[in-house]
Structure formats: structure tokens, C-alpha cells
VMD Tcl script that draws the C-alpha trace (Angstrom):
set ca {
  {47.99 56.69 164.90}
  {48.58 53.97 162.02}
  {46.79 50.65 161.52}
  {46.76 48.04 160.04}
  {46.35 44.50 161.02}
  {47.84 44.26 164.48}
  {49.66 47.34 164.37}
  {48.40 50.13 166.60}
  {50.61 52.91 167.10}
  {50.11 56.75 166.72}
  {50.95 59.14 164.20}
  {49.54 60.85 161.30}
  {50.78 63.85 158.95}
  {50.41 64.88 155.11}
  {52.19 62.56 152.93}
  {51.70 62.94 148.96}
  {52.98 61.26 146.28}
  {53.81 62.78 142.69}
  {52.11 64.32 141.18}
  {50.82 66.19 143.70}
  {47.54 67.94 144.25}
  {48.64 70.42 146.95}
  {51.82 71.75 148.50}
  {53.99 69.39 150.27}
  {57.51 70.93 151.91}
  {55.95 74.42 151.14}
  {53.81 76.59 152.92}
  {50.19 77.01 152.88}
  {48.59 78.94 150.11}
  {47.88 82.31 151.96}
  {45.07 83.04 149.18}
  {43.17 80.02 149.98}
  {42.95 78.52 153.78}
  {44.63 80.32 156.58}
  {44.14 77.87 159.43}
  {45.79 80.28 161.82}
  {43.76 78.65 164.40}
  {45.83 75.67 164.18}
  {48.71 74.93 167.09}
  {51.49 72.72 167.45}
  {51.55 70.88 170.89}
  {54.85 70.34 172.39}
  {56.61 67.78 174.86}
  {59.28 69.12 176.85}
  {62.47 66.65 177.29}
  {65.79 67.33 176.58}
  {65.98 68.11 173.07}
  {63.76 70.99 174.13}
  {60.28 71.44 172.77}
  {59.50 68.71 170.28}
  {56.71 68.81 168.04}
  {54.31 66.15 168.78}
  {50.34 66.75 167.80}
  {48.51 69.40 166.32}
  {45.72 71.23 167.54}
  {43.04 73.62 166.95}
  {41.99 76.76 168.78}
  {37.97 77.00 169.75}
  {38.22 79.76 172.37}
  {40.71 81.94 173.86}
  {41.91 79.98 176.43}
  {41.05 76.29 174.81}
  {42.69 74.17 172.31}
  {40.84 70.82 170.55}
  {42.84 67.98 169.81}
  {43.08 64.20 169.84}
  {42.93 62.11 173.48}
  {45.80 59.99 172.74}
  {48.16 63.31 172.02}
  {47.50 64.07 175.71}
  {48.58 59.81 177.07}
  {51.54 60.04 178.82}
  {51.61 64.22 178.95}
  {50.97 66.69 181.60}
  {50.48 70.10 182.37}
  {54.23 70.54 182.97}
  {55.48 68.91 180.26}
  {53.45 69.94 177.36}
  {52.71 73.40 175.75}
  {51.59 75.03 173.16}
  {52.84 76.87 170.10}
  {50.45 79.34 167.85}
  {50.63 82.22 165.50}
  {52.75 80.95 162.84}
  {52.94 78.54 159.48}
  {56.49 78.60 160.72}
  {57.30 75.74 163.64}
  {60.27 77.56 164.11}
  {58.26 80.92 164.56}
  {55.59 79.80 166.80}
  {54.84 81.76 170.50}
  {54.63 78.99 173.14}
  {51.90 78.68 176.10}
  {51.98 76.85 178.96}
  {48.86 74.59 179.61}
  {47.25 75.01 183.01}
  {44.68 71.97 182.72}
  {44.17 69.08 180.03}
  {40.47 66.82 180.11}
  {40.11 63.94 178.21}
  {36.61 62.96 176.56}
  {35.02 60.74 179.66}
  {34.26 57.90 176.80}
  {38.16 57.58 175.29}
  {38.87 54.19 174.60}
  {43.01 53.68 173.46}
  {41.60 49.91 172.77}
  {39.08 51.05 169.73}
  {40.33 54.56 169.46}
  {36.37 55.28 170.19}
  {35.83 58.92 171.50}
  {39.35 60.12 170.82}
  {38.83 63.96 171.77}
  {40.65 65.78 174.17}
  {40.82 69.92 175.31}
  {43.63 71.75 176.42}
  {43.18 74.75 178.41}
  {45.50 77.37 178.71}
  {45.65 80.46 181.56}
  {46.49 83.02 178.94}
  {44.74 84.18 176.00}
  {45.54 82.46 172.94}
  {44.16 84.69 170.49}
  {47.17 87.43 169.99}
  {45.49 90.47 170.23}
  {42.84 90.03 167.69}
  {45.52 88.16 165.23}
  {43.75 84.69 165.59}
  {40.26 83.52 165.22}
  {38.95 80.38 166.56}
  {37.49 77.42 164.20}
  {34.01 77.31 164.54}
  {32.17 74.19 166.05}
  {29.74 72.61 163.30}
  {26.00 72.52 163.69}
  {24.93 70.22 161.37}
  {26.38 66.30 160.88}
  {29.24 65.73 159.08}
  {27.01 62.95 156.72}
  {25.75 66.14 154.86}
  {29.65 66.76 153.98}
  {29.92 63.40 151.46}
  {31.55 64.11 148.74}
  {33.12 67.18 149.81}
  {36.46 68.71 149.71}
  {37.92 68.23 153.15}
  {40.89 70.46 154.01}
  {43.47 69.42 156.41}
  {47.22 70.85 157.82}
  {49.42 69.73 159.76}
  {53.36 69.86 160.49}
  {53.62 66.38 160.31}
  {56.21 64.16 158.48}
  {56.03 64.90 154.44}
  {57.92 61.40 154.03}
  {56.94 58.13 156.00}
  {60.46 56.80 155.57}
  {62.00 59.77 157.46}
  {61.82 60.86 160.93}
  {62.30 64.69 159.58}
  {59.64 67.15 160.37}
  {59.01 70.33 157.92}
  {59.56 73.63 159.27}
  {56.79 75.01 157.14}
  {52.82 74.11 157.73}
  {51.69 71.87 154.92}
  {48.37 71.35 153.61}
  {46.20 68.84 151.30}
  {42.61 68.76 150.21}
  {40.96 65.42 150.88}
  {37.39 64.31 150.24}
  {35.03 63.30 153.04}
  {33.41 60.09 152.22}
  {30.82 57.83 153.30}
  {30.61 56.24 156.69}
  {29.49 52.81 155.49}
  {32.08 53.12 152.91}
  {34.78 53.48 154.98}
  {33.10 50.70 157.94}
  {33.80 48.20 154.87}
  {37.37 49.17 154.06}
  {38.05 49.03 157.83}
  {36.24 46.15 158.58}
  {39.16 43.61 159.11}
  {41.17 45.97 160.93}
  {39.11 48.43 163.28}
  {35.69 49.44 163.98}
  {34.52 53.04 162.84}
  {31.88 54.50 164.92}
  {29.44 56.66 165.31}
  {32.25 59.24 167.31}
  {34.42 58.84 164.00}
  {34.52 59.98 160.20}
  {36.87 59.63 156.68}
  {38.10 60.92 154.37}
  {40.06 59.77 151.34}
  {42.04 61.17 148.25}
  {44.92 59.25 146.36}
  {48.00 60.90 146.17}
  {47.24 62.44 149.89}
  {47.75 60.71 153.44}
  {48.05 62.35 156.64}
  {51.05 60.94 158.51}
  {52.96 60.91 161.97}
  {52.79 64.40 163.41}
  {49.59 65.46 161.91}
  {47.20 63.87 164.93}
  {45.25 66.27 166.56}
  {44.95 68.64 164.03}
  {42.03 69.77 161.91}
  {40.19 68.76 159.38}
  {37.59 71.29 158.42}
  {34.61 72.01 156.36}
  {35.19 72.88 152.48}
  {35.31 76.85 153.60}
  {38.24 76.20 156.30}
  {36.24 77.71 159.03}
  {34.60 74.88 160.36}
  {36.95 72.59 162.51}
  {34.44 68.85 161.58}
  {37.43 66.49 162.42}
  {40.20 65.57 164.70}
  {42.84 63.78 162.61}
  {43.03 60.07 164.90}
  {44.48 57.40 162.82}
  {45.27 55.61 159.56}
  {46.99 53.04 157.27}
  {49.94 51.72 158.48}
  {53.47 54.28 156.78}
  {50.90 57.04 155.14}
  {50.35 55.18 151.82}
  {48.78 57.09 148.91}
  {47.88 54.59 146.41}
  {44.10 53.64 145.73}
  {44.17 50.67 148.10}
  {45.04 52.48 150.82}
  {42.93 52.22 153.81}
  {40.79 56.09 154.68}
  {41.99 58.73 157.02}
  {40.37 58.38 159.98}
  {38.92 61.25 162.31}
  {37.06 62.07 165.65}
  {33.73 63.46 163.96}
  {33.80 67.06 166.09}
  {29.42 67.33 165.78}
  {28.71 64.08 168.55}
  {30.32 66.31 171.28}
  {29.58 69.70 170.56}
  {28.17 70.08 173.84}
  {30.46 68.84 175.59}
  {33.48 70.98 173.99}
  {30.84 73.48 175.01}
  {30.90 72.64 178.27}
  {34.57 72.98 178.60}
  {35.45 75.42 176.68}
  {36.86 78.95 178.35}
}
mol new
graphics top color blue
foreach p $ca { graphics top sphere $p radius 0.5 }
foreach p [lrange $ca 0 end-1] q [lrange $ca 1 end] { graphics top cylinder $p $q radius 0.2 }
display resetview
């Protein structure tokens, strides 16, 4: 999802300008984060399986991701595709039941969580391991390196999604700081948190996906929203999250 002014329309992915901090068109750096818990989610229609959200794995049969990736999709005409940095690669499941957080507002973009639950195990054998769920706020992560992936679009200008998983290191920063930068254009919550880093945007494709704690085990944040075409300069507006801690309980609840 972008915004800006009156525009309010969804995407998100990792878009990063020269020089660049981390890889963009490559794959991700198999010595640092793995994020094999991440998943593409599908829609069905007749150029096949298209790549729409991400997602991340928090149990064998259950999938995190954003509530607006799951507007206008259904059991029958989403899956989901895990076990490979490769889209092309990727072993599909089909979803058997999709909840959206009871508090989801499309208007604000307030509560924007959403689980996907799948009738077969997700977790290969052993080959996968779920993100963890945080236990502590995500205020104590200021400052911090925030990691994020995603298979969404590496240019804003071009409709063309890599084949490879990309990934960027942001930096989580302050609530209040980021309630100011937003304040003519959206309210951030309590259910949300930022993160910023010139030279790196998430862009269309990357909603849904993770954005983790500095040790990539820790799934913090659902990528939601941002700055209208994935700008990178220093005036660009934060990256905007669902903060994963307010509803530990309730992934809890719903998790299998």
C-alpha cells in the first residue's frame, strides 16, 4: 500500500537507489539472513499463479501476513508458495481457511493483520523453521537494524517482478518520529511501527512480508504501506508496518 496525500492504494517491495546498501536483483546473502520462513501468496486467474503478497510462516499449518493481501481473495483462489529464494522454484499450498484481525480498518489501515491457514504442513520435512513471535515491544528496537525481504518490484517505474528474493536492512525508528512525518497524510497507531533508511524503500509486492528483529528470527512487522512510487531520498515518508507484539495473543489463538 502507497500514500501519500489522497492516494491510497496497495503495494510495497524493496526499491534502492545507487549506491546501494544491500542486494537488489540478486539473491539473499545465504551467510547472513535466511528468511526461509518467508512465502509468496498467490492469486489464481488466468495468467496462472501471480505473485501478489508476501508472507511469513509462524506454525506448520499458519502463515502471517497483511489484512488487505487477503480483500478480494478466497480460499479457492489464493495459495501459497514456500521453500525457495527462487519464485520460480517455490512448492505451492492450497489454503483451507483465511481470518482477518476482527479490528481491520481499509479506511486507516489500523489493525492490518491477517492469518492464513493451510491443511498441510508447511514446514518441508524439517527444511523450514517458523519466525518466532516477539515478547517484548518493538519501542525497545529504536535504532536498530531492521531486516526485511520480499519479491516485490526492484523498480517503481516497472511492473516487472524479480525472480530472485531480495533483501535490505532498514532501521526501526521512533513512533513519535514517524506520527510527525505522517501527520498530514495518515494516522500511525498504536497497532503500527517504521522504519526508515535512504537509499531503501519497500515497494509493490513486498506487503505482507516480514520485517524482523536485527537477528532475522523474530518476525516484529508486517510490511502495510508507504510513500507514494517507493522513493529513497531523505524526504521520503517511513515504511510503515503492522507492529506483530499488540496481537501476539491473538496470532496465538489462531495459530495451528
Amino acid at each position: 500500500m502507497l500514500l501519500r496525500g489522497s492516494l491510497l492504494s496497495f503495494a510495497l517491495g524493496l526499491c534502492l537507489s545507487s549506491p546501494v546498501q544491500a542486494i537488489v536483483g540478486g539473491t539473499v546473502d545465504s551467510n547472513s539472513l535466511d528468511f526461509s520462513f518467508i512465502v509468496s501468496i498467490m492469486m489464481t486467474g488466468i495468467f496462472g499463479d501471480v505473485h501478489i503478497c508476501g508472507g511469513t510462516i509462524v506454525g506448520p499449518h499458519t502463515v502471517l501476513t497483511a489484512a488487505h493481501c487477503l480483500d478480494g481473495g478466497s480460499t479457492s483462489s489464493l495459495k501459497i508458495g514456500v521453500g525457495s529464494h527462487d519464485r520460480t522454484s517455490l512448492r505451492k499450498f492450497k489454503i483451507a481457511r483465511l481470518v482477518k484481525h476482527p479490528n481491520w480498518n481499509p479506511s486507516t489501515i489500523d489493525s492490518n493483520y491477517g492469518i492464513i491457514i493451510t491443511s498441510e504442513n508447511l514446514l518441508l520435512g524439517g527444511l523450514i523453521v517458523p519466525a518466532l513471535l516477539p515478547i517484548v515491544s518493538s519501542d525497545s528496537l529504536t535504532g536498530q537494524t531492521a531486516p526485511m525481504a520480499g519479491w516485490g518490484q526492484t523498480n517503481p517505474t516497472s511492473p516487472t517482478l524479480p525472480q530472485d528474493l531480495q533483501h535490505g536492512f532498514s532501521t526501526f525508528i521512533d513512533r513519535t518520529a514517524c506520527k510527525d512525518e505522517y501527520k498530514s497524510v495518515n494516522s500511525i497507531t498504536k497497532t503500527m511501527l517504521c522504519v526508515k533508511k535512504t537509499g531503501l524503500s519497500s515497494c509493490n509486492g513486498d506487503n505482507g512480508g516480514p520485517i524482523t528483529d536485527p537477528t532475522g528470527l523474530i518476525v516484529v512487522g508486517i510490511m502495510s504501506y508507504g510513500d507514494k512510487d517507493c522513493p529513497v531520498g531523505p524526504d521520503s515518508l517511513p515504511n510503515v508496518a503492522s507492529d506483530v507484539y499488540p496481537v501476539v495473543n491473538w496470532i496465538r489463538t489462531n495459530r495451528m
